[in-house]
C-alpha positions as CSV (number, residue, x, y, z in Angstrom):
1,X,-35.0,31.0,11.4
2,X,-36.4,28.2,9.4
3,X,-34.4,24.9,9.2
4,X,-33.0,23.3,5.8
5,X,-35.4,20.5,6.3
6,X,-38.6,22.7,6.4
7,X,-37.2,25.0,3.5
8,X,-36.4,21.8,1.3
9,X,-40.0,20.8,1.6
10,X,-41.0,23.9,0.3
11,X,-39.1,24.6,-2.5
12,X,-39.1,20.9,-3.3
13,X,-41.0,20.8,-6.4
14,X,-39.1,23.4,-8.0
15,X,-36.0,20.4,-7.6
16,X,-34.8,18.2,-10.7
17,X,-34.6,14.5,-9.2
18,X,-31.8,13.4,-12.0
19,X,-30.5,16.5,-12.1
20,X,-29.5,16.1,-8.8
21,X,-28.3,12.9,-8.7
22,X,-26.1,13.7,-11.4
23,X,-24.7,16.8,-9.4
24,X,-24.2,14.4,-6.2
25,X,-22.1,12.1,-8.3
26,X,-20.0,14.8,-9.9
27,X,-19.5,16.1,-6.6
28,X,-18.5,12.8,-5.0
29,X,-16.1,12.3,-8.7
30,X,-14.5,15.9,-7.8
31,X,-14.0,14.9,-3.3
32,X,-13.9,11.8,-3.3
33,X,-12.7,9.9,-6.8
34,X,-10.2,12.8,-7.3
35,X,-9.4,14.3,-3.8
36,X,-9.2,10.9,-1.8
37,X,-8.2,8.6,-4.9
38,X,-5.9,10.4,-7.3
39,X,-3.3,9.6,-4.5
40,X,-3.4,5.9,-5.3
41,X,-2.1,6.1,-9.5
42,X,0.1,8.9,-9.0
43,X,2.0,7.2,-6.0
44,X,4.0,4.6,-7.9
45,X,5.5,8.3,-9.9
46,X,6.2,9.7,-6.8
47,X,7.5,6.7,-5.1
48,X,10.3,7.2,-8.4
49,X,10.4,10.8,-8.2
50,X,9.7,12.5,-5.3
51,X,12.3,11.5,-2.8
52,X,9.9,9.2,-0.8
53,X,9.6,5.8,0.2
54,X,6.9,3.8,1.2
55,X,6.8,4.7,4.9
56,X,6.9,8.4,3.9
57,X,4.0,7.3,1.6
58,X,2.0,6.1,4.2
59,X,3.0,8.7,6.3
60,X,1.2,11.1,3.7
61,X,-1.7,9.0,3.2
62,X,-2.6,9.3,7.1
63,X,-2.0,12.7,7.5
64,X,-5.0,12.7,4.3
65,X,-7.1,10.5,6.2
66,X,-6.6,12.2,10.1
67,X,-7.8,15.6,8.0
68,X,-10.7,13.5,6.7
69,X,-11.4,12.2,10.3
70,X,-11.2,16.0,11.5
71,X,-13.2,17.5,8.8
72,X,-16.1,14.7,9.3
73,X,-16.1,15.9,13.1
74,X,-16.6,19.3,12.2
75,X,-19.1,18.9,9.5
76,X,-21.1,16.7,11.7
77,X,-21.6,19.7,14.3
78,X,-24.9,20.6,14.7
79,X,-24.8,24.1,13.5
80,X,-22.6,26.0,11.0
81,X,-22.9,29.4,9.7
82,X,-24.7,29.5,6.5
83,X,-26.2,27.0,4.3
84,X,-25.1,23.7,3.4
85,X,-24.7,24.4,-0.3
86,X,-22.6,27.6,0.6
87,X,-20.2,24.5,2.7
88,X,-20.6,22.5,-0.1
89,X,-19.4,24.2,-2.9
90,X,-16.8,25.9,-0.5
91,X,-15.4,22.2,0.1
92,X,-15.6,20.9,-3.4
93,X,-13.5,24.2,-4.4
94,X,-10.7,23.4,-1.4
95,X,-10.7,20.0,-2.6
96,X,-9.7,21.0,-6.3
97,X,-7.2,23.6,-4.7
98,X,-5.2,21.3,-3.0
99,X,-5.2,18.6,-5.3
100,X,-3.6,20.8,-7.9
101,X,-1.2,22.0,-5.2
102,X,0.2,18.9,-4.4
103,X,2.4,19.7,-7.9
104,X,3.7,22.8,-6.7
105,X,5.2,21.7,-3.1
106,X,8.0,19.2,-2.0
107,X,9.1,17.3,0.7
108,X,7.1,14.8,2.9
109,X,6.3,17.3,5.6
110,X,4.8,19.8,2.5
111,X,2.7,16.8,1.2
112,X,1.3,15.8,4.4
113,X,0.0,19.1,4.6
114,X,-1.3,19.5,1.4
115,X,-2.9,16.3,2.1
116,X,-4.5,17.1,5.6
117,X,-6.1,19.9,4.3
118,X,-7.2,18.1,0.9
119,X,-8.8,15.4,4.1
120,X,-10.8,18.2,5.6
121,X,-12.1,19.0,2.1
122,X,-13.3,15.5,1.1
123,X,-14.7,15.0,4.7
124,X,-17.0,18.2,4.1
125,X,-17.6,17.3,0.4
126,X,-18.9,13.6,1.3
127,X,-20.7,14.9,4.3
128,X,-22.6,17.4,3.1
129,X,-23.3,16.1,-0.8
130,X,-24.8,12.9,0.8
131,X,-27.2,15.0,3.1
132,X,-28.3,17.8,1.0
133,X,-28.9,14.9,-2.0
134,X,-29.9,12.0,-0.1
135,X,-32.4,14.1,2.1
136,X,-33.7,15.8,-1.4
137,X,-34.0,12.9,-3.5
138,X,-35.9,11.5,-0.4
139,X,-38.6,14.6,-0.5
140,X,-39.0,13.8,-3.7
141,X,-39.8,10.2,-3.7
142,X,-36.8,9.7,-5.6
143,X,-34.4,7.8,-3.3
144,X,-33.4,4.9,-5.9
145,X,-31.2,8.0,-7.2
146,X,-28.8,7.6,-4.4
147,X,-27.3,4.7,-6.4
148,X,-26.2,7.3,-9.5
149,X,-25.4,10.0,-6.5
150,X,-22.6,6.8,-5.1
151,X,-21.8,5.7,-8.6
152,X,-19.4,9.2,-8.0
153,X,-16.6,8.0,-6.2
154,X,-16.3,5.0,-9.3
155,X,-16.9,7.6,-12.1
156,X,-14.1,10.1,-10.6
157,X,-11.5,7.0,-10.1
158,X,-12.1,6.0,-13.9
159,X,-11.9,9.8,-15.0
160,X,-8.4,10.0,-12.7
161,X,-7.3,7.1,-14.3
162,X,-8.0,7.7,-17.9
163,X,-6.3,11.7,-17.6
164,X,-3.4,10.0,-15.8
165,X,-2.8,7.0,-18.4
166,X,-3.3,9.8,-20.7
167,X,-0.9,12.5,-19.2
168,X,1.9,9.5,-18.3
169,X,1.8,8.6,-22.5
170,X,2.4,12.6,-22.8
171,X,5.1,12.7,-20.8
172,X,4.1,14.8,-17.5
173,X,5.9,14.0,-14.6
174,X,3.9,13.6,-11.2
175,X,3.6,17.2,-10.6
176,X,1.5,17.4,-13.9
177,X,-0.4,14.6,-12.8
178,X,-1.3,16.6,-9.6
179,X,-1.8,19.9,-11.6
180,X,-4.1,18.0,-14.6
181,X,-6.2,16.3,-11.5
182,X,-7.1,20.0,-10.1
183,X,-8.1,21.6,-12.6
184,X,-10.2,18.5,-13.5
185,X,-11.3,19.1,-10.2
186,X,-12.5,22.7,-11.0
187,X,-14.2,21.7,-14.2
188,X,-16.3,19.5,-11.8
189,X,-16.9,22.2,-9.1
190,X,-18.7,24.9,-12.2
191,X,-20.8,21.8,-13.0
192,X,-22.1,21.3,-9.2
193,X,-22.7,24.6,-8.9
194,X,-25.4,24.2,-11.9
195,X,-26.7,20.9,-11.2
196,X,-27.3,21.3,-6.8
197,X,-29.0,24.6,-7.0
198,X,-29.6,26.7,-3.7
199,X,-32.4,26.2,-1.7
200,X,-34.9,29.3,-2.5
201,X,-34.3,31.2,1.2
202,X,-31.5,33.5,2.6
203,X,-31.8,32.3,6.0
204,X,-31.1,28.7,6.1
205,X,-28.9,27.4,8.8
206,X,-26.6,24.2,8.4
207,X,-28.1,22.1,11.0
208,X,-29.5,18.8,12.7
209,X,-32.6,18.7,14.9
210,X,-32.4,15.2,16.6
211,X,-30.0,13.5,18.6
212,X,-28.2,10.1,17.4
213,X,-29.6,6.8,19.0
214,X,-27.6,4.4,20.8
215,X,-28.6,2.1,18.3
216,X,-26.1,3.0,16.1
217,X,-23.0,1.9,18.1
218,X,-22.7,-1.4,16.8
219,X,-23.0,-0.2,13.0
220,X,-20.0,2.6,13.5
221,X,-18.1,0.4,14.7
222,X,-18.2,-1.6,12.3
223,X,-17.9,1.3,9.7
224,X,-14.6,1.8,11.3
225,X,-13.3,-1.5,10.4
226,X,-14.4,-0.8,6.7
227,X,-12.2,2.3,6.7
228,X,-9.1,0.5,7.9
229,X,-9.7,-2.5,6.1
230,X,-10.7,-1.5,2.6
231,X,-7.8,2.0,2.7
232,X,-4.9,-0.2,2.2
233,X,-6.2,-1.6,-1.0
234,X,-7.4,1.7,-2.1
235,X,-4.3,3.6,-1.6
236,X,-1.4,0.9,-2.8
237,X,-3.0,-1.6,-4.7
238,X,-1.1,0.2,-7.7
239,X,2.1,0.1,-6.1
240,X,1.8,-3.7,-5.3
241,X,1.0,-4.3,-8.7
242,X,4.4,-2.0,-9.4
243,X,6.5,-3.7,-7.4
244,X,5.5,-7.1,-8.9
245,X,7.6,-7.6,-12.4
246,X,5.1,-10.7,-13.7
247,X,1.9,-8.0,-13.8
248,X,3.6,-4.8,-14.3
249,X,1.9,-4.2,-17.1
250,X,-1.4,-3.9,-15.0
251,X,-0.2,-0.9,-13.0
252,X,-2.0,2.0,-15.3
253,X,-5.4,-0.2,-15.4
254,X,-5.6,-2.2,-12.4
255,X,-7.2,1.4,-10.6
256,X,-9.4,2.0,-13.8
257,X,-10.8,-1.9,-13.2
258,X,-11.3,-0.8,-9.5
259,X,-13.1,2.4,-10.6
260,X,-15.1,0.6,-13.2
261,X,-16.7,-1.8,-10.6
262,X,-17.0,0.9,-8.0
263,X,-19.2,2.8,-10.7
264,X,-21.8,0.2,-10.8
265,X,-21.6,-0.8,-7.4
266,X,-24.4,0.9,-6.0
267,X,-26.5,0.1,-8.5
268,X,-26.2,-3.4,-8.4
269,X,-26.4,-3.9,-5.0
270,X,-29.7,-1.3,-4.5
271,X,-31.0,-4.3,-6.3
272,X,-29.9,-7.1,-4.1
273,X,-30.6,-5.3,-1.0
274,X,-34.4,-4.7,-2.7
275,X,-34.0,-9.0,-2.3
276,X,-32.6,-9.1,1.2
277,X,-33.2,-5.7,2.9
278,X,-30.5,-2.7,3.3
279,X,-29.0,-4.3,6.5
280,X,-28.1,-7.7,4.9
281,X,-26.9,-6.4,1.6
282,X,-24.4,-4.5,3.7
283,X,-23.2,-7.3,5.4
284,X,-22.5,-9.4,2.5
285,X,-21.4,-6.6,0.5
286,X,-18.2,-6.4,3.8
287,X,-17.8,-10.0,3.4
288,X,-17.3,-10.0,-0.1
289,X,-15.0,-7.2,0.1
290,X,-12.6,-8.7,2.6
291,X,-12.7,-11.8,0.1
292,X,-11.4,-9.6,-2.8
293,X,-9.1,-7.5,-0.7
294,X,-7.4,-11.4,-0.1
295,X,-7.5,-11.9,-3.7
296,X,-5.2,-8.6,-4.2
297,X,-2.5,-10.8,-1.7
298,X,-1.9,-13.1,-4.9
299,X,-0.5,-9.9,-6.6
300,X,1.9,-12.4,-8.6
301,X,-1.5,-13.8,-10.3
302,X,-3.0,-11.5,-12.8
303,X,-6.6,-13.1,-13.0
304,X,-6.7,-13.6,-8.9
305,X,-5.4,-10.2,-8.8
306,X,-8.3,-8.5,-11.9
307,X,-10.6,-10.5,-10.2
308,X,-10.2,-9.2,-6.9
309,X,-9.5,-5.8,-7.8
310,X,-12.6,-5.5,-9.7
311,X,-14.6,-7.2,-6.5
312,X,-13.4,-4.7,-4.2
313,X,-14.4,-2.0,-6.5
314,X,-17.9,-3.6,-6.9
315,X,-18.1,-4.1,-3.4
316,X,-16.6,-1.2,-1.2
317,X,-18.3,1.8,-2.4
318,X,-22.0,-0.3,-1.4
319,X,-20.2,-0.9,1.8
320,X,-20.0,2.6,2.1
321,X,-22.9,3.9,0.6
322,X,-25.1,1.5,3.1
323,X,-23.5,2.6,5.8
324,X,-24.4,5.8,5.3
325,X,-27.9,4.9,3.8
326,X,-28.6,2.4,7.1
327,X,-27.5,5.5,9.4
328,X,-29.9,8.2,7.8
329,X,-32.8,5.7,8.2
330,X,-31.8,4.8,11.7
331,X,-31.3,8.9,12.7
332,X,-34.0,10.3,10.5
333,X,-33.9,13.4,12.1
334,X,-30.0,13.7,12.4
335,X,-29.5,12.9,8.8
336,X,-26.3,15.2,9.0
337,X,-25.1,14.2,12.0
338,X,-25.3,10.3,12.0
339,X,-23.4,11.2,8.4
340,X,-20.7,12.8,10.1
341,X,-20.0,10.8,13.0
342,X,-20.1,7.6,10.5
343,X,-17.3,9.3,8.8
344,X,-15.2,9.9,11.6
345,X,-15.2,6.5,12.5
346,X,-14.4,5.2,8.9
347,X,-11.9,8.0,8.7
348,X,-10.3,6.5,12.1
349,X,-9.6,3.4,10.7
350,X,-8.5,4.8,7.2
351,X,-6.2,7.1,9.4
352,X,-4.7,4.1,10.8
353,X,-4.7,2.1,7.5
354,X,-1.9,3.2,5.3
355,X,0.8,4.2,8.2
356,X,0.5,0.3,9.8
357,X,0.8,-1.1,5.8
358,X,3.9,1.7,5.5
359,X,5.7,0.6,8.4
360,X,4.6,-3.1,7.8
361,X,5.8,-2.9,4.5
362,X,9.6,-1.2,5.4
363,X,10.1,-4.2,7.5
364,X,9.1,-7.3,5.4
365,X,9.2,-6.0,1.7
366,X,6.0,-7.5,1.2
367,X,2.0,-6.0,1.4
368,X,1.2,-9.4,2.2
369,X,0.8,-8.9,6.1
370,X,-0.9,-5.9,5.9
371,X,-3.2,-7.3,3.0
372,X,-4.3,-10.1,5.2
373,X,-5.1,-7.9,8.0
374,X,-6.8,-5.6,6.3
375,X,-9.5,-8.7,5.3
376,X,-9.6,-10.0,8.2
377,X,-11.1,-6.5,9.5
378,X,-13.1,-6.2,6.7
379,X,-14.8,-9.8,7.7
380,X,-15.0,-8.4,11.3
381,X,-17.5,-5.4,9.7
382,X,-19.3,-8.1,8.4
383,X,-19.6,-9.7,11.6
384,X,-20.7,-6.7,13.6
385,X,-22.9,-5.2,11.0
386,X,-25.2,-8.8,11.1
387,X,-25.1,-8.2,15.1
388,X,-26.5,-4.8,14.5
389,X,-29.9,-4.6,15.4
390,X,-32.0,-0.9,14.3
391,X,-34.2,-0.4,17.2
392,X,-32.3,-1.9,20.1
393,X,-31.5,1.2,23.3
């Protein structure tokens, strides 16, 4: 039974490079900008509406992010029944289910639920749209693509934001929101399905070949600081800006300015790191994000605060993206693998993330603690991805 690899190099040719790329960034819009992020401008509705508090919401936003932890373990296994596109599309159409979903249910135990599952679904989506386009665009001698393939997470976070600003002016309560997100969601599944064709063989397996090299401890590790330190901006940076009455008026764009530098991100720093290689764009890229996840402390200062927010977009979906990028180069016959067990590492520290801000939060009234923290791990990444070294073990 051939393996995806060898069939990919086959059917290479009869690929579209941008095509593709374009497909990898609507999937990562639908999982990732939608699925994980829709959470974050819809929150300050429910915080209103819904019957939860801020602890409840972090509650929810860790039982998304355990899910996400889970589903990155169970992608990253070395073999799955049929073919990654089949796992997929499968994930990219969970993920728009459960978004919509979270609209028809109530109650926090419903939501974290609803969530979980939603978790699994972006772990597979992320998972498996960075290895089937990452590994194709790399057969092709396309792998400057990856940067549109990243720009997804950015593009799905502005799209979220301009049909919630949108749907709020309408009038739709939260559950609308939730409902208008899925079927968003669906819209962007059809388009995947046309733009990451299959793989021209009905016998391909979902597998890795190669084991993952010590080499990589350092580097997950420090992936894992990313997720906890970079998850409690992304998930309440629109509440903080809600519960601050001098930049109130920020709360509907403040997560469009985050999506709008997330969108360029990759882009911009695929030319810095063709400057000062893959390995130390990644490490400034950390730095600078736990710089502007500080900036979002001074929530009481609308230019520190636009400013930041639109640093941490610039910077955290490089972060991630390199982390990723650094990993498949490191594991080049793991691609899949080294993928997954990133995640699950980043989805550790997101996990933890948005329950220590909740509870931190209950206590003091303030995000300013957790804030802090959160940089402070972010600058630890920083640290432990410049110890990193490739080809040590």
């Amino acid at each position: 039974m051939p393996t995806e690899s060898a069939v990919q190099t086959k059917f290479i040719k009869n690929q579209r490079p941008v095509a593709l790329a374009i497909g990898g960034l609507v999937a990562l819009a639908v999982g990732m900008g939608i699925g994980r992020f829709a959470y974050t401008p819809i929150l300050p509705f429910m915080l209103e509406n819904a019957g939860i508090d801020t602890s409840d919401a972090g509650f929810v936003a860790t039982a998304n992010y355990v899910g996400y932890v889970l589903g990155a373990v169970a992608a990253s296994v070395g073999r799955l029944p049929g073919s990654s596109r089949s796992w997929f599309l499968g994930a990219l159409f969970t993920s728009a289910v459960t978004t919509a979903f979270m609209g028809a249910v109530d109650g926090v135990a419903l939501f974290s639920a609803v969530r979980f599952l939603s978790g699994i679904a972006s772990a597979f989506v992320l998972v498996f749209a960075s290895a089937l386009v990452l590994e194709r665009l790399a057969r092709m001698g396309r792998p400057s693509l990856a940067n549109v393939h990243f720009a997804g997470v950015g593009v799905g976070i502005i799209v979220s934001s301009l049909l919630i600003a949108g749907a709020k002016n309408l009038g739709l309560d939260w559950q609308g929101l939730w409902i208008l997100s899925g079927i968003a969601s669906l819209i962007g599944l059809l388009l995947c399905a046309i733009l990451v064709p299959p793989i021209q063989s009905p016998n391909v397996t979902a597998q890795a070949n190669d084991g993952i090299p010590r080499s990589l401890t350092l580097l997950i590790l420090s992936y894992g600081f990313v997720g906890f330190g970079y998850i409690i901006t992304a998930t309440f940076i629109s509440t903080i800006v809600r519960m601050e009455p001098t930049v109130r008026w920020l709360e509907v764009p403040i997560w469009m300015i985050v999506g709008l530098g997330a969108a360029f991100s990759v882009a911009v720093w695929m030319k810095v790191s063709a400057w000062i290689s893959l390995k130390a764009a990644y490490v400034l890229a950390a730095a600078i994000t736990a710089i502007s996840v500080a900036l979002t402390a001074s929530a009481d200062n609308p230019v520190l605060l636009v400013i930041g927010s639109f640093a941490f977009g610039l910077c955290f979906m490089a972060v991630t993206a390199f982390g990723f990028m650094l990993a498949r180069e490191a594991a080049p016959g793991a691609a899949r693998q080294a993928i997954g067990i990133m995640t699950v590492a980043f989805g550790a520290g997101q996990a933890i993330g948005p329950w220590f801000a909740g509870v931190i939060v209950e206590q003091t009234g303030s995000f300013t603690v957790p804030t802090l923290t959160a940089a402070v791990a972010l600058m630890l990444s920083s640290i432990l991805g410049g110890l990193w070294q490739p080809r040590e073990g």
